[in-house]
BAZA-461784 format. One line per field, with one value per residue (C-alpha): residue in one letter; residue number from 1; x, y, z negated. Coordinates in pm, 1 decimal. Example, Ala and Ser with C-alpha at 12.3 -4.5 7.8 and 13.67 -1.06 7.14 Angstrom:
// BAZA-461784
code a_s
pos 1_2
xx 1230.0_1367.0
yy -450.0_-106.0
zz -780.0_-714.0
// end
This chain:
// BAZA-461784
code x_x_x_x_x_x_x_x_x_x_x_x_x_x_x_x_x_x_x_x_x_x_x_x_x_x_x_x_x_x_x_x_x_x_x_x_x_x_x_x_x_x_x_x_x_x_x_x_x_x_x_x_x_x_x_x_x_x_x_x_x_x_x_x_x_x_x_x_x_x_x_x_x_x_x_x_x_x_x_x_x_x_x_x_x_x_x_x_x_x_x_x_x_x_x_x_x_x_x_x_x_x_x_x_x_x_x_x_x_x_x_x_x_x_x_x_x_x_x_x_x_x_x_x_x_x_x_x_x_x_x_x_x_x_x_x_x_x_x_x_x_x_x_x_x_x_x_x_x_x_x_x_x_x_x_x_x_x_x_x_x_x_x_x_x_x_x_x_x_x_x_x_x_x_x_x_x_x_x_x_x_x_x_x_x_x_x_x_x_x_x_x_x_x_x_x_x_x_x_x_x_x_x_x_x_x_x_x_x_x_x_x_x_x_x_x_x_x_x_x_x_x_x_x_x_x_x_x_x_x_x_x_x_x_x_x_x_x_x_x_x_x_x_x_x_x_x_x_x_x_x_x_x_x_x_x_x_x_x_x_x_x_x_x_x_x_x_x_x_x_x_x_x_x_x_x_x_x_x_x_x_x_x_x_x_x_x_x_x_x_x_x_x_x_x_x_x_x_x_x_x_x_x_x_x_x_x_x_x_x_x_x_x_x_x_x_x_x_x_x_x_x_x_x_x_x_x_x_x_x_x_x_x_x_x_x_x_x_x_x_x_x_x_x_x_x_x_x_x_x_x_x_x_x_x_x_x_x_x_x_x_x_x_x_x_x_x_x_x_x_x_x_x_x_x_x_x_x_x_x_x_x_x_x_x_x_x_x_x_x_x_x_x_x_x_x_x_x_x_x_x_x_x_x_x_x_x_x_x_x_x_x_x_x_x_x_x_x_x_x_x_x_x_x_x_x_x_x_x_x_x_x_x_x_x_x_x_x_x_x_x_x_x_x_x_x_x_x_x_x_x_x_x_x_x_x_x_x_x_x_x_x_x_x_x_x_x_x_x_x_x_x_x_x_x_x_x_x_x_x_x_x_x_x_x_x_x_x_x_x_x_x_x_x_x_x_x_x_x_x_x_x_x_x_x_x_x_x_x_x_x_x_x_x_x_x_x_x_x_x_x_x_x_x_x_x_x_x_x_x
pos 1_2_3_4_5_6_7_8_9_10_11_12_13_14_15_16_17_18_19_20_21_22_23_24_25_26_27_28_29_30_31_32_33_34_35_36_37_38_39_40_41_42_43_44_45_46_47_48_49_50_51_52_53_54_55_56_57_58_59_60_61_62_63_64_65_66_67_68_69_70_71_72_73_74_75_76_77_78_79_80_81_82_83_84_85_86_87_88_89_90_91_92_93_94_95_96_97_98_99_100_101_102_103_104_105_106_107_108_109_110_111_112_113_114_115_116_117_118_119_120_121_122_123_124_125_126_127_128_129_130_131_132_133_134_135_136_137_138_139_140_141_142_143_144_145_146_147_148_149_150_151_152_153_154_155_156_157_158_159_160_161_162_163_164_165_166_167_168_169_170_171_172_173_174_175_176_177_178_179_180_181_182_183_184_185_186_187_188_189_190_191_192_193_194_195_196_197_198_199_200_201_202_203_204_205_206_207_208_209_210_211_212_213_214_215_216_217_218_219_220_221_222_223_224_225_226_227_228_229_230_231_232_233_234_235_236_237_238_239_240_241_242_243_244_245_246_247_248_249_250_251_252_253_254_255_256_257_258_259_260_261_262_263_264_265_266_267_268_269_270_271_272_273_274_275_276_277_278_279_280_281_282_283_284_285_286_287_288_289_290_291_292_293_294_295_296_297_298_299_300_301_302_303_304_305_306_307_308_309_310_311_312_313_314_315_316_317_318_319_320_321_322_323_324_325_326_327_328_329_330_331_332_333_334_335_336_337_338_339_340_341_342_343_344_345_346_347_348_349_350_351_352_353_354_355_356_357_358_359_360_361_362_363_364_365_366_367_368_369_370_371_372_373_374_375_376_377_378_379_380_381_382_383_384_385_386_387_388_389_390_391_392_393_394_395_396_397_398_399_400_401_402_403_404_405_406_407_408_409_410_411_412_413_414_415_416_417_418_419_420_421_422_423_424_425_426_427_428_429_430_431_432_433_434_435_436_437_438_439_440_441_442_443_444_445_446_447_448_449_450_451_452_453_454_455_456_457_458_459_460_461_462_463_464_465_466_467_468_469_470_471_472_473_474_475_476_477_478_479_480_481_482_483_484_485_486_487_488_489_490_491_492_493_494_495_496_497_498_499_500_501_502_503_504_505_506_507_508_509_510_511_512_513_514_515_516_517_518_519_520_521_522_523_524_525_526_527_528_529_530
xx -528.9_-569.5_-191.3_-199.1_-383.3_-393.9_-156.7_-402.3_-656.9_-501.7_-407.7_-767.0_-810.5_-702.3_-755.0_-568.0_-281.7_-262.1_-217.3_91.4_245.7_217.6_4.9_-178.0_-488.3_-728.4_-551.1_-325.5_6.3_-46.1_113.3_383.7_524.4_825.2_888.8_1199.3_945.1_674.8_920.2_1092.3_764.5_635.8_978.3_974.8_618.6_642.7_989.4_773.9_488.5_742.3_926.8_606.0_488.0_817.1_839.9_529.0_536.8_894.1_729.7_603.6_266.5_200.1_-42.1_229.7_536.9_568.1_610.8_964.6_1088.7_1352.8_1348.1_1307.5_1007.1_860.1_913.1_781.4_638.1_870.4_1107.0_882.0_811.9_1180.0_1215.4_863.8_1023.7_1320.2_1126.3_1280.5_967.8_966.2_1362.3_1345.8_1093.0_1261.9_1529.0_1301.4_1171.1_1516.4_1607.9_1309.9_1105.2_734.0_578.2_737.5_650.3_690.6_534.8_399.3_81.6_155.1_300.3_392.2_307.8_459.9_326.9_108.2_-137.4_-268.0_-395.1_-727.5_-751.8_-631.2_-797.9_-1056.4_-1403.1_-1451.8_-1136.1_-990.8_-1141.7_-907.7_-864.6_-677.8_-424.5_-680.9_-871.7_-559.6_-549.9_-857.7_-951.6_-1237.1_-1371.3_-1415.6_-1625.2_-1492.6_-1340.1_-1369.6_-1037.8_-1074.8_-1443.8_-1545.1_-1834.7_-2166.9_-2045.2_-1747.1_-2031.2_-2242.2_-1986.5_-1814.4_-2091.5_-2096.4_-1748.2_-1799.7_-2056.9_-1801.2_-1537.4_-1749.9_-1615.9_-1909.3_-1747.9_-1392.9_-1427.7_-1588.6_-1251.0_-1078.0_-1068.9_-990.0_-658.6_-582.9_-511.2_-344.6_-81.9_-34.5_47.3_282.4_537.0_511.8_592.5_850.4_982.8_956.2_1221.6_1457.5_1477.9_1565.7_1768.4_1891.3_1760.8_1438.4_1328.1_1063.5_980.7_864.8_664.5_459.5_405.7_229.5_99.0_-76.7_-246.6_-399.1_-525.8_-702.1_-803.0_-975.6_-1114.9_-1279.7_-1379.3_-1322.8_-1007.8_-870.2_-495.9_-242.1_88.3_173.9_60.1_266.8_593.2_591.6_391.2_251.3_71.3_312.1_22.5_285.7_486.1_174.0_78.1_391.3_390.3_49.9_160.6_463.9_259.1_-38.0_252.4_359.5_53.5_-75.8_182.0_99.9_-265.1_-318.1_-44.9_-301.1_-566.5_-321.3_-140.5_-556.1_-519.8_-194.0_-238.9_-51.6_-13.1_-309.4_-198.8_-125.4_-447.4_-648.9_-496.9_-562.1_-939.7_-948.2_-793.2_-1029.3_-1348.8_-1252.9_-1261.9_-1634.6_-1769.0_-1598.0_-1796.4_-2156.4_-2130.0_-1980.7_-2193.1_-2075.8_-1912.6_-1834.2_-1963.1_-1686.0_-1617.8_-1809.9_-2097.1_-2102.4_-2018.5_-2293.4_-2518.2_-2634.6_-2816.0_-2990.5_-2963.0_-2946.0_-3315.5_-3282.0_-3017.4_-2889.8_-2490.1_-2412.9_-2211.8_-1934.8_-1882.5_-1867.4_-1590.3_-1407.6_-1417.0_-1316.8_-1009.0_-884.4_-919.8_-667.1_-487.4_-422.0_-444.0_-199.1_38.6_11.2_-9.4_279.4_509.5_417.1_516.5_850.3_942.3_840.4_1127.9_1335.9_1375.5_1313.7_1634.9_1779.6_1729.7_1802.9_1775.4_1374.1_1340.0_1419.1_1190.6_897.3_961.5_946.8_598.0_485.5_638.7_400.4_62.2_66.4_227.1_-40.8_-238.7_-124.7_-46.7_-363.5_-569.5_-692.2_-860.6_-501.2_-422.4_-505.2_-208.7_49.8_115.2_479.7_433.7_171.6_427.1_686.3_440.4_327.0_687.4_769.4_442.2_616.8_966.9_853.8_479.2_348.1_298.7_537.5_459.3_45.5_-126.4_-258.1_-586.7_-695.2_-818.7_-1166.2_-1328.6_-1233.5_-938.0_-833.3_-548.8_-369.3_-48.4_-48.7_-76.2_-373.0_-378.9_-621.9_-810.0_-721.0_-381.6_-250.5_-179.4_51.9_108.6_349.0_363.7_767.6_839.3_556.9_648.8_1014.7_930.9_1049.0_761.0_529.7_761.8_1052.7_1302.8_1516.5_1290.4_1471.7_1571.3_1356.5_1186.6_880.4_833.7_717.2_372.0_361.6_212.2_442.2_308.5_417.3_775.5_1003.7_1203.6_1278.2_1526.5_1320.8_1047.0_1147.6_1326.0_1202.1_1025.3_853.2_610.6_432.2_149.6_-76.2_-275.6_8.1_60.5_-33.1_-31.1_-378.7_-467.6_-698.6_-1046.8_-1314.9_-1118.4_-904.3_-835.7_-1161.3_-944.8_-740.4_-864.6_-838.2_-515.6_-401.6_-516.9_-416.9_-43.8_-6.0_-157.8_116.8_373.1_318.4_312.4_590.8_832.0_603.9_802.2_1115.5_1437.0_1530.8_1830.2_1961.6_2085.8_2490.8_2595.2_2267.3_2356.0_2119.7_2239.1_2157.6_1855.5_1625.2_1770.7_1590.9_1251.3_1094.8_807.5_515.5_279.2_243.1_573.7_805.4_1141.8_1426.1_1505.7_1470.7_1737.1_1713.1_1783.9_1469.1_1525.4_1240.4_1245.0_1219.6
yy 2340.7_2130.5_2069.1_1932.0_1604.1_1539.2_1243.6_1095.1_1194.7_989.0_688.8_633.0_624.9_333.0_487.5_786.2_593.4_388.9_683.0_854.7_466.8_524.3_223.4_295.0_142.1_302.6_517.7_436.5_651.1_861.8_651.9_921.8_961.2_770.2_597.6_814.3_1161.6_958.9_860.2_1184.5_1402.2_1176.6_1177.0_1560.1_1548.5_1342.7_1560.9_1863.3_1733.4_1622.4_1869.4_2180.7_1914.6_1924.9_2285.9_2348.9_2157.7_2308.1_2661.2_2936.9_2896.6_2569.8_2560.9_2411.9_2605.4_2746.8_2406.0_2319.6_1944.5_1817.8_1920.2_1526.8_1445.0_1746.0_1624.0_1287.2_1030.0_751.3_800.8_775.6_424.7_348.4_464.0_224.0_-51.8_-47.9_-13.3_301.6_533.9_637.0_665.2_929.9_1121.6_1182.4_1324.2_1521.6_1698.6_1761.4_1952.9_2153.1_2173.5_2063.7_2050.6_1883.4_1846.3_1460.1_1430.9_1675.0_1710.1_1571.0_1704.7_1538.5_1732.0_1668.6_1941.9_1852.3_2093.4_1975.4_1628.5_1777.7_1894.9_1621.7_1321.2_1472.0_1512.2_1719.9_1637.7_1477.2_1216.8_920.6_938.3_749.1_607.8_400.3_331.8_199.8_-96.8_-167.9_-491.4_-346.5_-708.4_-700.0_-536.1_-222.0_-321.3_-33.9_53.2_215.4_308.0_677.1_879.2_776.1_399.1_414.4_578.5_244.8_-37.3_132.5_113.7_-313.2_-310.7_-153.0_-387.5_-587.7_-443.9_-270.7_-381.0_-704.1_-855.7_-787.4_-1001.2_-1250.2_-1278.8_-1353.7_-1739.7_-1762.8_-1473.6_-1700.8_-1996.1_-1872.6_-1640.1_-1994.5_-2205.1_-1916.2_-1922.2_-2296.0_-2362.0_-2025.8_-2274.2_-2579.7_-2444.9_-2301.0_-2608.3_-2765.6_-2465.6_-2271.1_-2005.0_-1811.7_-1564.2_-1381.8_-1184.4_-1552.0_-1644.1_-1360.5_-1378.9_-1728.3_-1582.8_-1285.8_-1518.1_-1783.5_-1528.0_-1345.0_-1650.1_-1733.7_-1403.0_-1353.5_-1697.3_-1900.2_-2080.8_-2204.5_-2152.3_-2393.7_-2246.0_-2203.9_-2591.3_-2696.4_-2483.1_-2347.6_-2196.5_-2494.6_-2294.5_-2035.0_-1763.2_-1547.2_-1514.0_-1446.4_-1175.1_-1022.1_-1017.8_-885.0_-617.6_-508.3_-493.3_-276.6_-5.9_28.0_65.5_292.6_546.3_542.3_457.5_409.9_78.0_-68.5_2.4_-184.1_-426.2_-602.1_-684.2_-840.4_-1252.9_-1296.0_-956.3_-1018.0_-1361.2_-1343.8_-1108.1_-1395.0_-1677.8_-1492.2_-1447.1_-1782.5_-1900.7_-1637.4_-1807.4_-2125.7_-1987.7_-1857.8_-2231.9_-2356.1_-2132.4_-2138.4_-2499.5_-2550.8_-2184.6_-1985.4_-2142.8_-1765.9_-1471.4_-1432.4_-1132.0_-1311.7_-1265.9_-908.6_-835.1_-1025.9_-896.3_-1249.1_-1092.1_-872.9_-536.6_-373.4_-274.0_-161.2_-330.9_-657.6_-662.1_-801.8_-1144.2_-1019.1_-694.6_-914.2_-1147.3_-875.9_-685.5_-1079.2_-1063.1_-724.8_-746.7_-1083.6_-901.4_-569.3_-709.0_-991.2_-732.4_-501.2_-633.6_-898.0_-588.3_-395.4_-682.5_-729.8_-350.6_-415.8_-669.6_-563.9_-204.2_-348.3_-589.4_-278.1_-138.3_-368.8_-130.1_-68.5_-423.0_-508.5_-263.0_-460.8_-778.0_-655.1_-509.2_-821.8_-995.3_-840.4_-768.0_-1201.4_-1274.7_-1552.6_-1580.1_-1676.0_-1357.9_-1459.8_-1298.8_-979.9_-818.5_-734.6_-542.5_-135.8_-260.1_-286.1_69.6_57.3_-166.2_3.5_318.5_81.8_-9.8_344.4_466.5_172.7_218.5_594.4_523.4_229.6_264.1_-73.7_178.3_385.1_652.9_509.0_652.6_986.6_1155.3_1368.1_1723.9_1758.6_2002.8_2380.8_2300.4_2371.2_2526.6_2279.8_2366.7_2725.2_2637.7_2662.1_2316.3_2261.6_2017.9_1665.8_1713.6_1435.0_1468.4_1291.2_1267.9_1005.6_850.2_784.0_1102.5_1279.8_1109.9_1206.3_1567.1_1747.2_1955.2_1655.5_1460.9_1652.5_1617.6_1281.9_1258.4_1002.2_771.3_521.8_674.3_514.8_765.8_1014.7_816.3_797.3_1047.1_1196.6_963.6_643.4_749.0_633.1_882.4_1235.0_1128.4_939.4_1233.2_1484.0_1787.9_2129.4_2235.0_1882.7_1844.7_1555.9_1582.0_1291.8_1400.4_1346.6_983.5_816.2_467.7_390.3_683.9_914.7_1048.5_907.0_662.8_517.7_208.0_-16.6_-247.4_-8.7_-177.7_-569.2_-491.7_-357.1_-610.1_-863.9_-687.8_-641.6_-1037.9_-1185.3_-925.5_-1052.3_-1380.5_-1425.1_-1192.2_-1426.1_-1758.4_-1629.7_-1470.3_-1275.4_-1202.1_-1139.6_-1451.0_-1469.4_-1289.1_-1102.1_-757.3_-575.3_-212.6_-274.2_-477.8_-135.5_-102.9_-483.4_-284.6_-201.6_9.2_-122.5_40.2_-217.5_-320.9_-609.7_-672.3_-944.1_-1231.2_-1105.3_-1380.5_-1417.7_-1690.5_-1740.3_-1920.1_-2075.3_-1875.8_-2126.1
zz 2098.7_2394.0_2437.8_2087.7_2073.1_2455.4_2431.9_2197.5_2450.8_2739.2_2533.1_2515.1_2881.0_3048.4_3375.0_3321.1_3146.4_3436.3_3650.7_3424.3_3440.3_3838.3_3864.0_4111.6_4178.5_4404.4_4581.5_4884.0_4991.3_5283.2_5539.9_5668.4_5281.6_5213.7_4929.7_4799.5_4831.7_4631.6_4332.5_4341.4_4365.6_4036.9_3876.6_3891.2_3788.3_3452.5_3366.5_3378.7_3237.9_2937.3_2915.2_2834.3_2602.5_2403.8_2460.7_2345.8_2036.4_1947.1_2043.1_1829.6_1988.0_1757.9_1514.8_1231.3_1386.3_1015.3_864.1_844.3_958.9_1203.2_1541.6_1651.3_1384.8_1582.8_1944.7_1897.0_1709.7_1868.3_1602.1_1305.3_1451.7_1448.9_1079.6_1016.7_1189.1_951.6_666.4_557.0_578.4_210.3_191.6_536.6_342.3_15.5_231.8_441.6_107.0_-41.6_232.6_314.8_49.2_-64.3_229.0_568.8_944.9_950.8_1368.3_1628.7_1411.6_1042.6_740.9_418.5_96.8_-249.1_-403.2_-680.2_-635.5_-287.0_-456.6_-538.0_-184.5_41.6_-205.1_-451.2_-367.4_-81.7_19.8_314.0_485.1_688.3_1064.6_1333.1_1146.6_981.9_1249.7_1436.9_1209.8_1236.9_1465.6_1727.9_1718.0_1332.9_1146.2_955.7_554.7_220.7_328.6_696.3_645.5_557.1_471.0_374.2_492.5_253.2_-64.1_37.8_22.0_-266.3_-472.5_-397.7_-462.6_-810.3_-956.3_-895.3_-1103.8_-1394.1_-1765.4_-1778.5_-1444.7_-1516.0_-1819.9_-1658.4_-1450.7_-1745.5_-1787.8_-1393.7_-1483.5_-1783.8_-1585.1_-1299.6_-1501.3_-1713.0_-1421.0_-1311.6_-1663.6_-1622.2_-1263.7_-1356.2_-1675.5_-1444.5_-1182.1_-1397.5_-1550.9_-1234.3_-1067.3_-1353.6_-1220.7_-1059.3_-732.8_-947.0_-633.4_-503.8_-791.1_-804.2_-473.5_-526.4_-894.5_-737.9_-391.0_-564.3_-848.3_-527.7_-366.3_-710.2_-791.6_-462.5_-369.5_-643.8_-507.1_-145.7_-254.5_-490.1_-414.5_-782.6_-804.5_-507.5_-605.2_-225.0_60.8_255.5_485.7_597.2_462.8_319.0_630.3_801.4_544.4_608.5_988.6_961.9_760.9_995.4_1287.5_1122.7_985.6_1358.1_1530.9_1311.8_1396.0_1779.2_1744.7_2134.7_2166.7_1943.4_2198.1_2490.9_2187.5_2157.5_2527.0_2519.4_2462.0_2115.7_2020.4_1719.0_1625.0_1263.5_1228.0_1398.7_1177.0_886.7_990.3_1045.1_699.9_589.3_754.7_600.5_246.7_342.3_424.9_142.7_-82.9_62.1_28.2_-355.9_-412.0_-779.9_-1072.7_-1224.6_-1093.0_-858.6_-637.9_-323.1_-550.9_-582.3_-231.1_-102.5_-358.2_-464.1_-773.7_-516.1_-668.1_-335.0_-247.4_107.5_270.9_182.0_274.1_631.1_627.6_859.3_665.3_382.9_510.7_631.9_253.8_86.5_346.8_273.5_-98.6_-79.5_111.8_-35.5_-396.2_-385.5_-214.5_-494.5_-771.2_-674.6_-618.1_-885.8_-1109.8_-959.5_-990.4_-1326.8_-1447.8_-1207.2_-1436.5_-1748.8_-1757.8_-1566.7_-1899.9_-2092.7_-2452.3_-2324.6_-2289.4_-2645.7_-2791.3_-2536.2_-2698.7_-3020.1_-2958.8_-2747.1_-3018.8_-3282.4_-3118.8_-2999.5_-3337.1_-3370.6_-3039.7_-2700.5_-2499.5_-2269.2_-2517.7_-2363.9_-2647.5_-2799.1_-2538.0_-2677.2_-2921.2_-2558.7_-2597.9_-2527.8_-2287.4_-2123.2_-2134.4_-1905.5_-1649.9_-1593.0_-1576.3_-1304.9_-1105.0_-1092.7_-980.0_-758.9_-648.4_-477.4_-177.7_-113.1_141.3_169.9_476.3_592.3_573.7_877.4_863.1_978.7_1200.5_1140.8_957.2_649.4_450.1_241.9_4.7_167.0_540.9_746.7_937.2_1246.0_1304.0_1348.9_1171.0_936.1_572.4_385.1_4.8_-60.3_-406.8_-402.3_-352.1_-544.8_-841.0_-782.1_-762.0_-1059.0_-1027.4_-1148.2_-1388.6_-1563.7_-1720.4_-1606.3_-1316.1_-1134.7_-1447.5_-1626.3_-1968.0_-2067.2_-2357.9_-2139.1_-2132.7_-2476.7_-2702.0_-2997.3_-3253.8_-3057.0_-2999.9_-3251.9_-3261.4_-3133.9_-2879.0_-2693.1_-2632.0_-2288.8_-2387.6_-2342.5_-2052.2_-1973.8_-1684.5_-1680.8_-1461.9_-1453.5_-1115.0_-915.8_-1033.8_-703.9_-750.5_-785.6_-557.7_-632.7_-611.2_-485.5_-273.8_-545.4_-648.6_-691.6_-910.0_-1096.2_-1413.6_-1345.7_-1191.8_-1503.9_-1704.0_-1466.3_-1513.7_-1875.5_-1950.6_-1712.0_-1858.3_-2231.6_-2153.8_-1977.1_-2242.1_-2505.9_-2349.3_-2194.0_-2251.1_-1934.3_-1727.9_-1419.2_-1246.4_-1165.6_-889.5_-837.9_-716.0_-910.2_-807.1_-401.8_-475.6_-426.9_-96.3_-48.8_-74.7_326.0_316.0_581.2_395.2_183.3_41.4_134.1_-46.3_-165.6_-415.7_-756.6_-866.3_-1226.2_-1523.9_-1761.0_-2087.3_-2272.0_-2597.3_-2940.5
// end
């Protein structure tokens, strides 16, 4: 066991990193050795040292020996970094799990597991908790966010979080979604006008950041107003994001990357952009109860411990963060497979057509009647999650067997959502093609043919998008709603399709997976419907 994790061990240990880097510090050469012994005594040294540690992670004397993988995921984590830095994380798993099966050695101690019934056990209650590829994005001079906190802590700030998001405050977000999702099919009308045609993935982009900036401060951002990003926050969002999916693959470069000058920059500009949000709203205070308000518990229904201001700032950050990212994805994936398809995309209008026969398609209390719609979403959130591969959680002390292997402590635990939901196991039959009807229940179909054929599997634990368990999504239902308002409206005032010369077979391979997920122009022409 001590073999296993005593890279990890050293990379916390400036000292003793030093030393392996043959920087020496303290200790002078004996006089009477040359130079040539000294580097040929260390060279010999480090080749040894390297090569037990490969040997011993190839060996039978492993603790996941049994858990097949490639001999290089097995040796080293340098070339999971080199799969991150291309992006192609989710597409080198999918091909890791068609050749060896439902459970994967993905690094010297991680696995990926697909199958569906290790959800329970790696997220349910009880499950397991996150480790140090969480805390490897995390800043140590911030204070910890819901997303890299555990425990007790986690239980604590959850329970803000979810005032936040109960069914009384999520409506109260509804005039402030109204307006943004309007000013996004009018600037969307406005440059198609102009152009002839649209980057959807663009305009959500803007769509999805001011929305956030609204929700959890009450604004800060026009770039739906403006037509562009002023500021350069997107490109900063994206560098962020790039740099956070590295690191947290070799946890102790993060420890050397906060010494570097420049190393945090975009994390530091975004704090700062951040900070100026937070004076703007102490000094114009609440015109809704936005999300600031519940996570500073301004209605002070915390009776022990009022919510500290940093923690605070660092939750407002993270929830622009994460949910523009999402939710501006999600909603590409979205048209991108319904004009894909272009026979489901009829059958959409028709419905959108019908429940906002005589209302505007902002109108949220017609939504139980989006039922097709809703079907669509769910089946794009399968084929193309927001986040693709997600992160690990860590196996706690004395271990525990997961999917059929006992895994020691300290091991990480994958289940990644693209591939999980590409698992026959969990959706069957035409697992890799686009059928809504498989979220709709026999009376909604229209007909037989559209209903799975024998032997369907359609298990809804292993539909990852929002997480699961306790950990899940704390805005599953505003991002929903969010989703299916900007959906209707903009298939209540367009007519869709993809713009000239758009490759729309290779635009999937556009998609990078940083953990969140970046990806190309979705070119397409939108004509205002009369």
């Amino acid at each position: 066991m001590g073999l296993m994790y005593s890279m990890t061990d050293i990379a916390h240990h400036p000292n003793v990193l030093a030393a392996i880097l043959g920087i020496v510090t303290c200790v002078s050469p004996v006089a009477s050795v040359q130079w040539t012994d000294y580097i040929f005594t260390s060279g010999a040294f480090y080749a040894s040292l390297l090569s037990s540690i490969i040997l011993y992670r190839l060996s039978p004397f492993h603790p996941l020996a049994k858990v097949p993988g490639p001999v290089m995921h097995k040796v080293s984590k340098l070339w999971s970094v080199w799969i991150c830095w291309q992006g192609r994380q989710h597409i080198e798993f999918k091909a890791m799990h068609d050749k060896y099966g439902p459970v994967v050695r993905t690094g010297p101690n991680e696995i990926s597991v697909i199958d569906p019934s290790a959800v329970s056990d790696v997220l349910g209650a009880g499950g397991l908790p996150k480790g140090k590829w969480y805390l490897a994005r995390q800043d140590e001079r911030a204070p910890s966010n819901l997303l890299t906190l555990t425990g007790g802590k986690h239980a604590n700030r959850r329970r803000v979080w979810n005032r936040g998001f109960n069914p009384d405050a999520v409506e109260e977000y509804d005039e402030i979604l109204a307006k943004s999702a309007t000013q996004l099919v009018d600037g969307i009308e406005a440059r198609s006008e102009e152009q002839g045609e649209v980057d959807l993935t663009t305009w959500f982009n803007y769509f999805s950041y001011d929305f956030m900036a609204e929700f959890v401060f009450g604004g800060g951002s026009d770039m739906l107003e403006q037509g562009k990003d002023k500021k350069g926050i997107l490109e900063l969002l994206e560098h962020h994001m790039i740099t956070g999916a590295l690191v947290a693959h070799i946890p102790w470069f993060f420890y050397l990357g906060n010494r570097i000058p420049g190393a945090t920059r975009s994390t530091l500009k975004m704090r700062a952009h951040a900070m100026e949000w937070v004076q703007d709203r102490l000094a114009k205070g609440a015109k809704v109860k936005d999300l600031w308000y519940h996570l500073t518990d301004e209605a002070a229904l915390e009776k022990e411990e009022q919510p500290q201001m940093k923690e605070v700032v660092a939750d407002a950050l993270m929830a622009i963060v994460a949910g523009a990212d999402t939710t501006s994805v999600a909603l590409t994936n979205f048209f991108y497979l319904i004009l894909k398809n272009p026979e489901h995309y009829q059958r959409l209008r028709e419905e959108v057509d019908t429940v906002y026969a005589d209302a505007d398609a902002t109108d949220v209390s017609r939504q139980s009647g989006l039922k097709y719609l809703s079907a669509c979403l769910d089946e794009s959130l399968r084929l193309l999650p927001p986040g693709l591969t997600g992160g690990p959680r860590q196996v706690p002390q004395g271990g525990r067997m997961i999917a059929g292997y006992f895994l020691p402590e300290g091991t990480q635990v994958y289940l990644p959502p693209y591939v999980m939901h590409r698992n026959p196991e969990c959706f069957y039959p035409r697992t890799n093609d686009f059928v809504p009807s498989r979220w709709l229940s026999p009376e909604d179909s229209d007909s037989d043919s559209e209903n799975p054929l024998s032997g369907r599997r359609h298990n809804r634990k292993a539909f990852l998008s929002f997480s699961f368990g306790p950990a899940n999504c704390v805005g599953k239902k505003l991002a929903r709603r969010e989703m299916l308002m900007v959906i209707s409206l903009m298939i209540q005032r367009f007519d869709f399709n993809f713009a000239k010369g758009f490759d729309s077979e290779r635009w999937p391979e556009t998609m990078k997976d940083f953990f969140a997920t970046s990806r190309g122009p979705l070119k397409v022409v939108a004509r205002t419907r009369v």
